[in-house]
N, C-alpha and C positions, 0 to 999 in steps of 0.2 A: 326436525325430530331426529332422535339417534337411530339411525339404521343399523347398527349390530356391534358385534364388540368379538376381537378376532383376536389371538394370541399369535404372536411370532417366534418364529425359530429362536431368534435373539434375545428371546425373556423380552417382550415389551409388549404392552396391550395399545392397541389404536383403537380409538374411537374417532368414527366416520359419520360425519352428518351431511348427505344435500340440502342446498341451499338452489331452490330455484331461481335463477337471476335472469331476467330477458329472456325467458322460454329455454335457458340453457340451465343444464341440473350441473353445479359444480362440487367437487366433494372438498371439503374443509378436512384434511388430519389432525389430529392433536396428539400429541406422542404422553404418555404416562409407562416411564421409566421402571424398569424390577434390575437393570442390569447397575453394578457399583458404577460409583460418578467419575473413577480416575479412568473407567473404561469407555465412558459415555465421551470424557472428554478427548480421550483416543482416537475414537472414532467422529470426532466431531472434525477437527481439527483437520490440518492438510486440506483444506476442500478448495476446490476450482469449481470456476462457472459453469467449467465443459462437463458439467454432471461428476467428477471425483464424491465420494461421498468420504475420503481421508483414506481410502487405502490402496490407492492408484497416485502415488506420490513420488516415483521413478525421474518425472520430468517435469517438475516443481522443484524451485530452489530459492533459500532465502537467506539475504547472506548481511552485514552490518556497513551500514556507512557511516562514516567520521567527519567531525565537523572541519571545516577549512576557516577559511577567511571570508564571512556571509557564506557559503555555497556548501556543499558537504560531497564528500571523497570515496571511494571505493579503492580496495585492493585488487588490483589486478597480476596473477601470477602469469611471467611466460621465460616461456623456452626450454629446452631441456639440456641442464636443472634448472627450475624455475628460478625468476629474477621479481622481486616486487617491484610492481611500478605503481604509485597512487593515482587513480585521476576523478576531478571534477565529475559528476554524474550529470549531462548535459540534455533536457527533453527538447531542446532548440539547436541543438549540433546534430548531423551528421556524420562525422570522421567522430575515430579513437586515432589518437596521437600523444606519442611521450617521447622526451630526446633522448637519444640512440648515440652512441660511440663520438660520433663525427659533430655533433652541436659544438658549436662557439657561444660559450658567453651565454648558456640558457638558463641562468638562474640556479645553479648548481647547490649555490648556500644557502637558499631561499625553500629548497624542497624538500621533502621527506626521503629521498632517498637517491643515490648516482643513478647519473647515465644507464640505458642497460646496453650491456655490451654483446655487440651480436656475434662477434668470434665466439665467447665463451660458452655458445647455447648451440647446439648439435642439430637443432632441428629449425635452422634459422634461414631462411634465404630472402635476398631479395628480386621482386619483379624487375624482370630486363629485356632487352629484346622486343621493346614495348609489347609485352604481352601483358597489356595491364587490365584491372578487374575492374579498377573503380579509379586509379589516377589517369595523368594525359601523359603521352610520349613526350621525352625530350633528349631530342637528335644530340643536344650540343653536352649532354651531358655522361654519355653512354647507352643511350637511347633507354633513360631508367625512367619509370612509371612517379611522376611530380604528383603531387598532393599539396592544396594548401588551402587556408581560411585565416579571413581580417574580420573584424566585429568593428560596430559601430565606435565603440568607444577607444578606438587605435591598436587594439592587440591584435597580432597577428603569428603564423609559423608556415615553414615551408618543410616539406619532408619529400623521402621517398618511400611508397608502398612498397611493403614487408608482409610477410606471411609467416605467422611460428605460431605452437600449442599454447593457448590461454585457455586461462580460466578464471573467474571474480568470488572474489570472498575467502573465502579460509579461515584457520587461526591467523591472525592481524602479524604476529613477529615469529610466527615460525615458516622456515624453507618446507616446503612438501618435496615429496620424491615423483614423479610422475612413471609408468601409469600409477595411479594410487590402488590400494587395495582395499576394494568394499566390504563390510562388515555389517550383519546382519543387526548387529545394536545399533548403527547409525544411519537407521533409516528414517529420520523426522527431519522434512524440509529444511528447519531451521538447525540443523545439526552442523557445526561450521568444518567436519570431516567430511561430509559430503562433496565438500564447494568442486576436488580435483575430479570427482565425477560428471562432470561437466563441460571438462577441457576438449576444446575444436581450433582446428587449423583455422585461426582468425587473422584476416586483414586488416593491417594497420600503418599506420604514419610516421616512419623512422625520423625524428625531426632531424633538421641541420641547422635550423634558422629559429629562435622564435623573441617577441618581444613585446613590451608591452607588460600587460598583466601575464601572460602565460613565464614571464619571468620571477615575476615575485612572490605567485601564489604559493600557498603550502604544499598542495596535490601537485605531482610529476607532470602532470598532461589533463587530458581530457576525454571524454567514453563520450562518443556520440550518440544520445539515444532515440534521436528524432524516429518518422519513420519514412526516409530513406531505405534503399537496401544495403548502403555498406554502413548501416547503425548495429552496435553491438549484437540487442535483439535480435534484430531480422537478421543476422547471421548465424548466431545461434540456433535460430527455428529451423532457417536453411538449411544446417549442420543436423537436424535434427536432436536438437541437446534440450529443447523444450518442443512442445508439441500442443500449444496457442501461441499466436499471436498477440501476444498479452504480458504485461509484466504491470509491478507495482511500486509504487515508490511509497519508504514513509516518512516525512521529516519531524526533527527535531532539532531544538536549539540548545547547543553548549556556550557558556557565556567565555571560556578560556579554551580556547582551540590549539594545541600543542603537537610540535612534531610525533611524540610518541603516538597518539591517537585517541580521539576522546568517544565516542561512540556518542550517534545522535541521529539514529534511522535505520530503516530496513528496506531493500530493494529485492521485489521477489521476481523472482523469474518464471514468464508462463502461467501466473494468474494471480493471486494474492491468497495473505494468508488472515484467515477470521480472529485470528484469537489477537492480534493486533487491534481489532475493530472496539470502540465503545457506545456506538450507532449504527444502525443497520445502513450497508450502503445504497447511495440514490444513484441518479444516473441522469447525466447530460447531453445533448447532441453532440457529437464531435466531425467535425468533417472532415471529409477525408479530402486533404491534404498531406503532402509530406510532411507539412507541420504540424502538429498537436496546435488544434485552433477550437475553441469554444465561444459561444454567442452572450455578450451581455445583453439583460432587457434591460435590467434597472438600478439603481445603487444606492441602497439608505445607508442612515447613521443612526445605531439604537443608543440611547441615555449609559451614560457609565454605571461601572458596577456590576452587570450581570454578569461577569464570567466568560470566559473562554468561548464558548462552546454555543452554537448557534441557537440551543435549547437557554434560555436567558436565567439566570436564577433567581429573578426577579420578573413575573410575568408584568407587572404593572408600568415597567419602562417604557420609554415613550420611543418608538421604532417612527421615524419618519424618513419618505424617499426625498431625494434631491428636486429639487422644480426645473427639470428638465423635459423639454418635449418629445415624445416617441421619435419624431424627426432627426431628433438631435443622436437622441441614440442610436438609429437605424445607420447613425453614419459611421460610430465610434464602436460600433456593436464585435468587432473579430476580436476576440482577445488570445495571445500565444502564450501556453505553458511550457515554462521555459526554469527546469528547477537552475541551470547554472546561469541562471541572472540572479542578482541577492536581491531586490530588490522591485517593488510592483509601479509599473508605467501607466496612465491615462492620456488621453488628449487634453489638452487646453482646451477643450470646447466644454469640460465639465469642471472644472476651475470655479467660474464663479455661484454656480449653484452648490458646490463642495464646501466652498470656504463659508458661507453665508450658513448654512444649517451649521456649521460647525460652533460657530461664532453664539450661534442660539442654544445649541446643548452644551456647551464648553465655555461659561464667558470666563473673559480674564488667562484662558491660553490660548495666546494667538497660533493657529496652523500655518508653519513655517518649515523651514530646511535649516534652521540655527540649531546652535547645541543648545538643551535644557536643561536645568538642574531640577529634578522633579523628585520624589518620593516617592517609593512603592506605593502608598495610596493613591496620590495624583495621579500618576502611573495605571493604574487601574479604575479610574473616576472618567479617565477617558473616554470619548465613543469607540463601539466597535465598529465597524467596517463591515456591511453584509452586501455582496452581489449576488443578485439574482441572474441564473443562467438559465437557457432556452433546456429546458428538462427535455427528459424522453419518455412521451407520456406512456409508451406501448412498454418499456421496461420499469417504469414504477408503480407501472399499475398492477404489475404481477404482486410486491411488494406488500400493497394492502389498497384493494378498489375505493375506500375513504383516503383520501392523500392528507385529511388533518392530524389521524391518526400516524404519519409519518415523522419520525424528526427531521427536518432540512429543507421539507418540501412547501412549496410556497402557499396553499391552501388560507391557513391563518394571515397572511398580507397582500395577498392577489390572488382574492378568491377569483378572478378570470381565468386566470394561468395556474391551476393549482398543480399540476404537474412538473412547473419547472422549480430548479433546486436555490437554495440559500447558501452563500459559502459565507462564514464569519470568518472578519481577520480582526481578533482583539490587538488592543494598544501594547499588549507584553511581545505583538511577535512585528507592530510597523514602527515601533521606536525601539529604536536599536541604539544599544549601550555600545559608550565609545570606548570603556576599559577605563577611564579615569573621572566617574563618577555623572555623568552627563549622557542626555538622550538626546535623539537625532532622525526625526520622521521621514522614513523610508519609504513611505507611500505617496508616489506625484500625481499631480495632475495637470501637469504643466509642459506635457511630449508634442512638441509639433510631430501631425502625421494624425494619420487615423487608425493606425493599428496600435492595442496596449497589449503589454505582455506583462502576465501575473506569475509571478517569481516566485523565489524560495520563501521569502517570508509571509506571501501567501499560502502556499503549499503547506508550510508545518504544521504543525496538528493534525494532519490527515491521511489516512492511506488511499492514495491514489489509484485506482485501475487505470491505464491506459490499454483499453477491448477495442486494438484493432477489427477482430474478429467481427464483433458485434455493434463496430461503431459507435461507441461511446466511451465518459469518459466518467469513472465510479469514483463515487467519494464518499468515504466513512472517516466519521472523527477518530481519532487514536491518541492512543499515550505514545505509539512509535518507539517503544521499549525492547529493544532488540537483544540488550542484555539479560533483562526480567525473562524475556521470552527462550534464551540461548539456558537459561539455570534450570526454569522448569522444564524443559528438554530430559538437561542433562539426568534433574533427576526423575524423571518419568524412565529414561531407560536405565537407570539403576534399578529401579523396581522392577522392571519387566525382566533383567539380570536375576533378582532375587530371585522372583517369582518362579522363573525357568529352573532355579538350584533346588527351590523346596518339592517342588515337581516332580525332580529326576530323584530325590534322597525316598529311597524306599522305604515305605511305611507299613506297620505291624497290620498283621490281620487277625481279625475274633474268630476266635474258631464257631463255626455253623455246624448243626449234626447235620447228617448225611439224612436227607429223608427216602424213607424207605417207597415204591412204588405206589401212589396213590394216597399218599399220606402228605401233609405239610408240615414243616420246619417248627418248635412249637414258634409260638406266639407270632408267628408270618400272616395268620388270617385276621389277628385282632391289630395288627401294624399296620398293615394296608388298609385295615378301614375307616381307623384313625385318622392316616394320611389322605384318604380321600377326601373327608370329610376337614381338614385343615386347609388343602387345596381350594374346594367349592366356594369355603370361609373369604379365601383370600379372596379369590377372583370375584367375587360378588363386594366385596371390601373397594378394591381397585376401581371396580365400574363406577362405586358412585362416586370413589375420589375423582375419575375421569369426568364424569358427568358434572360434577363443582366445580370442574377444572372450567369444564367448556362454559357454560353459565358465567362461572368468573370472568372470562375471557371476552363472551359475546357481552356483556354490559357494562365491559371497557376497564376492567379492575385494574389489568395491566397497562395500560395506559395512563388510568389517574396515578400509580406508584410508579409509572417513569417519566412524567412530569414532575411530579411531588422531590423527588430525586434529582433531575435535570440530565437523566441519561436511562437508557435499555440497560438490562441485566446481559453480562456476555452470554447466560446459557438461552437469552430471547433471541439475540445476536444470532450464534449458532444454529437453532432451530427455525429463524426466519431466513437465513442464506442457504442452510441447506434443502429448507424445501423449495427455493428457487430451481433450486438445481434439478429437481422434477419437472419440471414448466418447458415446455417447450421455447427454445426463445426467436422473438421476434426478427425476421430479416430486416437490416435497415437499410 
């Protein structure tokens, strides 16, 4: 039943209903809006998990990544004057590393930009005296602080730990001046004049040596972002330049990756940013390891044609799992997010239950590692890819206590486990075009070992949380539109420019007679009772719109129109994440 109907300072009416649930009375808000929508969406927007409601957005920052060769890049500024240096965005690294003065041979013509030179930067030193932070002594060399990392597939660099002022993102081709000078109009997370606000005395990997891929890729080096402490983040937070434990990734894919820079993501710093979102985010176990590790249960292949997006646009597709035993899983089950791998790994133990379903939804394309000559249709005719992960049923259930009602969440295909989550990888992001008119399936199952690690072309389409803090790892679908996102910025602070000018331009006043002691203005007694009587109007107007609203609401209206669609309204999006932010959240 409606228990009352309250006005706020803010022009907004809330209507509150308890709802007794298990001898606990919980209250349901429903927000019915009187404030303009460019301000709702002001105020919507900037939000962090750590309770931000958008205007506590100091130590939030979101800045654009660019595409590479598979993997996607970030700008990194340092030294004083700043030097670009591009690197790999790595959720399976550790070290930040790019080659410095003294590299032989590290792929110079291959990269987006030289050496950075550590004479030239004023605020530059390196560790010595083995007084190191995060490298090892090495007597034979001036007793200088070594750093180094091989990957499985032969690349490898050796460096020595460095310390200078960095900072990630900015305008993409322009030199900044450091300290930079803050501006009260570039205050929105995604503002790329913000990025030098965030500069800290960061440790890094002056390379000497490197080889392998770190020679041919596009991007200078690489950003460690595992969670380690000498990973960019955690030094950041250290540094106190964010203030969670938490950052976000978003990918996207550019089909022509070019030195200049092509823009294909968003990495936020210290929490994530909603208006990137086109589903409300779920929430996975994540363990705590220094690696970003998530749990598989299970792994189908839904019928072609539904779309992207783990919401199918075709409910009648035929979603079936692999005939694989729990056993089998339990052994294959850690998977490592790992955005600077291009590519997603399984064990050979799920091999031939993969290929066999496949063969049944797919006949006549055999699932291979060859090049294909396919068609955008064939291309999209293929199965999707959905892994089920070990959910977090104490943080989805804040979410909505029906988990059908959720996009992502497993409820509609293992009503056992309806808490854990769905991640869809459609055929437009595991065949990967070669540039000369040919596809090429980027999804194995063929890894001796029992650990898989799900890569970048898993990851795209989604804005990623990695909540240190809160132990898990958030995943909302997105368009990962960081330039869409960087324009309506820019002009939202035009207007609030504007706004502030029409404000200050002084405006004419009506002349009022002076009323004499005990007398009223004329016409002041028949004005005010008008206006009372218009007010009374509304707000009785409002209630019963709030009252259709909640009815609407409680008998699923929104939900049969975001199915009907195959996505959440962004202002559902916004209204469902921000009242998380109320919610106490769970210790894990």
């Amino acid at each position: 039943m409606i228990k009352g109907i309250m006005i706020s300072t803010i022009g907004a009416i809330f209507l509150s209903a308890n709802i007794i649930t298990g001898g606990v009375a919980r209250a349901n808000v429903y927000h019915v809006p009187l404030i303009s929508h460019s301000e709702i969406v002001r105020r919507r927007t900037r939000s962090l998990l750590d309770g931000s409601s958008g205007t506590n957005i100091a130590k939030q920052q979101i800045d654009a990544l660019y595409q590479g060769y598979g993997t996607h890049y970030i700008d990194l500024w340092v030294g004083t004057p700043p030097q670009r240096q591009t690197v790999i965005v790595g959720t399976g690294s550790p070290k930040t590393a790019f080659p410095c003065s003294k590299c032989s041979d590290c792929g110079a013509l291959y990269h987006t930009d030289g050496y950075f030179q550590e004479a030239e930067s004023s605020t530059y030193r390196a560790l010595s005296n083995c007084e190191c932070t995060y490298g090892q002594c090495d007597s034979q060399h001036g007793s200088q602080c070594r750093l180094s990392t091989s990957y499985a597939e032969g690349s490898s660099w050796y460096g020595y730990e460095s310390v200078d002022i960095t900072y990630a993102g900015g305008p993409h081709s322009k030199i900044q001046k450091l300290p930079g000078v803050f501006s009260d109009n570039d205050k929105d997370d995604a503002d790329p004049l913000r990025a030098q606000n965030f500069a800290f005395d960061h440790s890094f990997a002056c390379q000497d040596t490197a080889t392998g891929l770190f020679k041919t890729q596009m991007a200078d080096g690489i950003m460690g972002m595992d969670n380690y402490p000498e990973s960019f983040w955690r030094q950041a937070y250290d540094h106190g330049v964010i203030d969670k434990k938490a950052f976000a990734l978003c990918l996207s894919r550019q089909d022509s990756p070019t030195k200049m820079g092509i823009e294909a993501g968003a990495l936020t710093m210290g929490g994530h940013d909603v208006r990137l979102h086109t589903t409300p985010m779920i929430y996975s176990k994540l363990d705590r390891y220094e690696k970003f590790v998530v749990r598989l249960k299970k792994m189908y292949l839904r019928a072609g044609g539904g779309g992207n997006s783990v919401l199918s646009s075709d409910p009648n597709l035929q979603v079936l799992p692999l005939d694989v035993s729990e056993v089998e899983y339990d052994r294959y089950s850690k998977v490592l997010v790992d955005s600077g791998t291009t590519s997603t790994y399984f064990p050979t133990g799920l091999s031939g239950a993969f290929k066999a379903l496949w063969d049944e939804l797919s006949p006549g394309v055999e699932f291979n590692h060859q090049k294909m000559h396919l068609t955008d249709d064939e291309i999209n005719n293929l199965p999707t890819i959905l892994l089920q992960l070990e959910g977090s049923e104490d943080m989805n259930t804040i979410i909505n206590e029906d988990p059908s009602k959720v996009p992502g969440l497993a409820a509609s295909i293992d009503p056992d486990n309806p808490y854990d989550i769905i991640i869809a990888i459609p055929p437009t992001h595991y065949m990967e075009h070669d540039g000369h008119g040919g596809y090429i399936a980027e999804f194995f199952v063929d890894e001796r070992g029992y650990t898989a690690t799900m890569g970048a072309n898993t990851m795209m389409g989604h804005d990623i949380l990695f909540d240190v803090e809160e132990g898990s790892l958030g995943f909302a679908e997105s368009h990962c539109d960081y330039e869409k996102l960087e324009e309506e910025v820019a002009e939202e602070e035009e207007e609030m420019v504007s706004e502030k000018k029409d404000q200050s331009t002084p405006q004419s006043k009506d002349y009022i007679p002076v009323e004499k002691s005990g007398e009223k203005a004329v016409g002041e007694t028949e004005s005010k009772s008008s206006l009372s009587r218009i007010c009374v109007a509304l707000i009785i107007a409002i209630g019963c719109l709030g009252v259709a609203y909640v009815g609407f609401d409680r008998f699923g209206g929104k939900e049969i129109l975001a199915r009907r669609h195959g996505r959440l309204s962004t202002d559902d999006i916004y209204d469902l994440e921000l009242e998380l932010q109320n919610v106490p959240r769970p210790i894990v």
